[in-house]
SELUM-756602 format. One line per 8 residues: number of its first residue (from 0); their letters; for each residue x, y, z negated of N, C-alpha, C. Coordinates in nm, 4 decimals. Layout:
N
NUM = a = X/Y/Z/X/Y/Z/X/Y/Z | ...;
//
This chain:
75
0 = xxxxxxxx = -5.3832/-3.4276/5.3129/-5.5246/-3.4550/5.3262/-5.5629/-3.4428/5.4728 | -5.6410/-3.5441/5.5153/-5.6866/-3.5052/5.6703/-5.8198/-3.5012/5.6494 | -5.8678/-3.3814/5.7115/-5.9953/-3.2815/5.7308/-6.0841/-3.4147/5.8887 | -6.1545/-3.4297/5.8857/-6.2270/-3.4654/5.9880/-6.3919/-3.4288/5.9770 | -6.4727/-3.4373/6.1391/-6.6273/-3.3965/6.1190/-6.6775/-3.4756/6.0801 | -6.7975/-3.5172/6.0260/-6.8726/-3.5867/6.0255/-6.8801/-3.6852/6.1626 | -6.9515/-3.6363/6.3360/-6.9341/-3.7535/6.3740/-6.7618/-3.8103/6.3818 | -6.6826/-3.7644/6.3660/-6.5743/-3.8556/6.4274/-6.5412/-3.9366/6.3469;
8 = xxxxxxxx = -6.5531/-3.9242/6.2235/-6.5740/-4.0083/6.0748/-6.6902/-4.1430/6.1178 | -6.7710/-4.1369/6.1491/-6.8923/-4.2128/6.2476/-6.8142/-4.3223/6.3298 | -6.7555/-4.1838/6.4100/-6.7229/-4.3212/6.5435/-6.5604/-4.3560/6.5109 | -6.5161/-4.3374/6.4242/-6.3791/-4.3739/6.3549/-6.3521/-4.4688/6.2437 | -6.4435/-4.4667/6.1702/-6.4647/-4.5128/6.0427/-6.3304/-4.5922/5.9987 | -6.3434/-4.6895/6.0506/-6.1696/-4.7825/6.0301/-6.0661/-4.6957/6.0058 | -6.0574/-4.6331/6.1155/-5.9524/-4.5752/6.1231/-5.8830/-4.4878/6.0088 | -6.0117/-4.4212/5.9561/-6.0124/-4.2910/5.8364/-5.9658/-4.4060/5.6754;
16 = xxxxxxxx = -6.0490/-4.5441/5.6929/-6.0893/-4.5870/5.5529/-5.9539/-4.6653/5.5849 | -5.8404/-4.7244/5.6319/-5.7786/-4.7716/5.6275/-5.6495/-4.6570/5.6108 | -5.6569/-4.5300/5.6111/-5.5685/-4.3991/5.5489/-5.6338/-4.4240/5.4378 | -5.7286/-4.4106/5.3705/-5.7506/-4.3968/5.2403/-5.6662/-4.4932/5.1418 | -5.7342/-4.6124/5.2377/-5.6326/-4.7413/5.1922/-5.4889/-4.7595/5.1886 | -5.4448/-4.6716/5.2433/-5.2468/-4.6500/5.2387/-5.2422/-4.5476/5.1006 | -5.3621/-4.4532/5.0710/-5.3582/-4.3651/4.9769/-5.3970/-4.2160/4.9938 | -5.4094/-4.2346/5.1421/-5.4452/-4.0556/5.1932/-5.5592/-4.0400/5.1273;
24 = xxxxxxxx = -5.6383/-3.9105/5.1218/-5.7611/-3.8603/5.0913/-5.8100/-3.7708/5.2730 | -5.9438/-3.8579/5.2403/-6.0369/-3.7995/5.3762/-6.1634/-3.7228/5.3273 | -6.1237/-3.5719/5.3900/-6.1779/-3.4594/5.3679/-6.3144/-3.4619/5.4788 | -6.4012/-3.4682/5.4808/-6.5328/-3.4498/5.5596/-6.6032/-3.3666/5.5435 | -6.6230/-3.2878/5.6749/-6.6732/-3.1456/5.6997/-6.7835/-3.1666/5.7783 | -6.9056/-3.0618/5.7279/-7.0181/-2.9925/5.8350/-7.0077/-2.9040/5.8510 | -7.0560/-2.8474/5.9953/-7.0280/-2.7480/6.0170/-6.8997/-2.6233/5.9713 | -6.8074/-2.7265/5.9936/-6.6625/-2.6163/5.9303/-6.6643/-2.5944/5.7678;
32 = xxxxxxxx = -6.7353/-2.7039/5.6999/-6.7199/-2.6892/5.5276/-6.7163/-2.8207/5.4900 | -6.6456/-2.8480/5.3730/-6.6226/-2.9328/5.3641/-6.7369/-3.0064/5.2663 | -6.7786/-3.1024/5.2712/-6.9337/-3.1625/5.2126/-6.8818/-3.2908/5.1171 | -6.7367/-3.3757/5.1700/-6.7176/-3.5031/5.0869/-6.5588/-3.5301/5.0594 | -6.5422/-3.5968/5.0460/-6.3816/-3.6311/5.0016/-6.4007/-3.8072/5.0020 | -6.2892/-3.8850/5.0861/-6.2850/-4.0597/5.0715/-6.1319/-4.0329/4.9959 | -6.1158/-4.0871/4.8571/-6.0121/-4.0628/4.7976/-5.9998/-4.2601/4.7574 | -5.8787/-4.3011/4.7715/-5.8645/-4.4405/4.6940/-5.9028/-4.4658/4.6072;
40 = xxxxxxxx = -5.9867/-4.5735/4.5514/-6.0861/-4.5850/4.4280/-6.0173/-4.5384/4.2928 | -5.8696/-4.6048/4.2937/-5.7920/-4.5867/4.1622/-5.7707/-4.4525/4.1378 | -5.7799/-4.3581/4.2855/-5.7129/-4.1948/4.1957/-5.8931/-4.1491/4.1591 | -5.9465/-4.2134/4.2289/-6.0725/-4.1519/4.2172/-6.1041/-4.0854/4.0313 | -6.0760/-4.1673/3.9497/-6.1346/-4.1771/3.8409/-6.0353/-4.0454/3.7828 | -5.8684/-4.0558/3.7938/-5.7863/-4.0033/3.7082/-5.7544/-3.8402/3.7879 | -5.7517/-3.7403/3.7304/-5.7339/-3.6258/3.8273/-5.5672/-3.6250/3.8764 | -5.5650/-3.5533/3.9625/-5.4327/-3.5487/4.0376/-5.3159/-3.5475/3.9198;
48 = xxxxxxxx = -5.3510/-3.4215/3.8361/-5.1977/-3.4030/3.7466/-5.1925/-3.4936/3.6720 | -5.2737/-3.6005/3.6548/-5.2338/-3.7271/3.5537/-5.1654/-3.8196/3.6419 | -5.1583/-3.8083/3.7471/-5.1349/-3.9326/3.8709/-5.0049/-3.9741/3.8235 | -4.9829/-4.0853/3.8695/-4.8024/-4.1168/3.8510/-4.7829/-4.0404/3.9693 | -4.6438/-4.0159/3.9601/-4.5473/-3.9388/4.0530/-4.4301/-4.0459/4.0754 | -4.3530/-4.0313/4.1794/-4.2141/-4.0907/4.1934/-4.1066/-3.9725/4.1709 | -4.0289/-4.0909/4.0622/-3.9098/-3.9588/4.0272/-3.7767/-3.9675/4.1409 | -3.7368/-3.9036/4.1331/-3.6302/-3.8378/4.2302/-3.4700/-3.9700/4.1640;
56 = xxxxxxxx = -3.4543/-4.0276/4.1718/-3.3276/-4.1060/4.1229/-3.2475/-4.0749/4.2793 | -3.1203/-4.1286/4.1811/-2.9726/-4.0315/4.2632/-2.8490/-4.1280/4.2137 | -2.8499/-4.3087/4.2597/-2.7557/-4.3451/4.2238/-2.5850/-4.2743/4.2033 | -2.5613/-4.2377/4.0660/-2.4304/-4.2333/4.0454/-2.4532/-4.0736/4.0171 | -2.5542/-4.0017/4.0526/-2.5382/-3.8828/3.9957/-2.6908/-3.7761/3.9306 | -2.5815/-3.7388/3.8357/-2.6885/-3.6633/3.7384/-2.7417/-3.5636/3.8006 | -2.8858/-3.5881/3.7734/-2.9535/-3.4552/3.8549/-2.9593/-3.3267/3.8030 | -2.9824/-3.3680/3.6510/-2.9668/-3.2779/3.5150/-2.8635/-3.2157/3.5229;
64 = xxxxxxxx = -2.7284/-3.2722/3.5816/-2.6085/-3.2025/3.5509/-2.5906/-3.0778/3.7182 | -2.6428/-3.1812/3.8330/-2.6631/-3.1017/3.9535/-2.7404/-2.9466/3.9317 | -2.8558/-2.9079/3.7956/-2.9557/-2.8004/3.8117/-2.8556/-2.7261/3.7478 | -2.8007/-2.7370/3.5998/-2.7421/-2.6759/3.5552/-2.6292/-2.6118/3.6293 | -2.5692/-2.7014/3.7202/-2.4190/-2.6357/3.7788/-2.4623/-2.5498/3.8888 | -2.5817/-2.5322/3.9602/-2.6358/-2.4485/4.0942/-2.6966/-2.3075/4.0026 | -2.7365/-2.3532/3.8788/-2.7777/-2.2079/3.7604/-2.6734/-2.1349/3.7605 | -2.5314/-2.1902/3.7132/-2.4243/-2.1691/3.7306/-2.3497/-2.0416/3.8131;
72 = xxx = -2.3763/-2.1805/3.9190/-2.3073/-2.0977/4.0985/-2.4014/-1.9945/4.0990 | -2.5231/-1.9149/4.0440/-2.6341/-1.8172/4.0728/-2.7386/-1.8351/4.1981 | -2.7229/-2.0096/4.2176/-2.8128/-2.0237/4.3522/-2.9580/-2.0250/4.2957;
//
């Protein structure tokens, strides 16, 4: 998340709404608190823990089999 003030949000604007547009969330502060949030329209609606996630794939190897064998070793 990037935190910015109010004016630099002002004299930035592009700059901030075109992070939103890659997917960042823009945190906007007065006086050192935070007052708004610019979040991408689509997460806007769904809360974070519903979000899709990207899963971790590992051509050629099991990841399932990687947790179990480090349980194993006692790491």
């Amino acid at each position: 998340m990037i935190a910015v003030t109010q004016t630099e949000l002002r004299n930035n604007i592009k700059k901030y709404l075109d992070a939103v547009e890659r997917g960042e969330e823009v945190e906007v502060c007065r006086n050192g608190k935070p007052v708004a949030a610019l979040v991408p329209r689509d997460r806007a609606r769904v809360p974070h823990w519903k979000q899709p996630r990207e899963l971790l794939v590992l051509p050629g190897v099991s990841v399932s089999k990687m947790i179990i064998e480090e349980r194993e070793k006692g790491w």
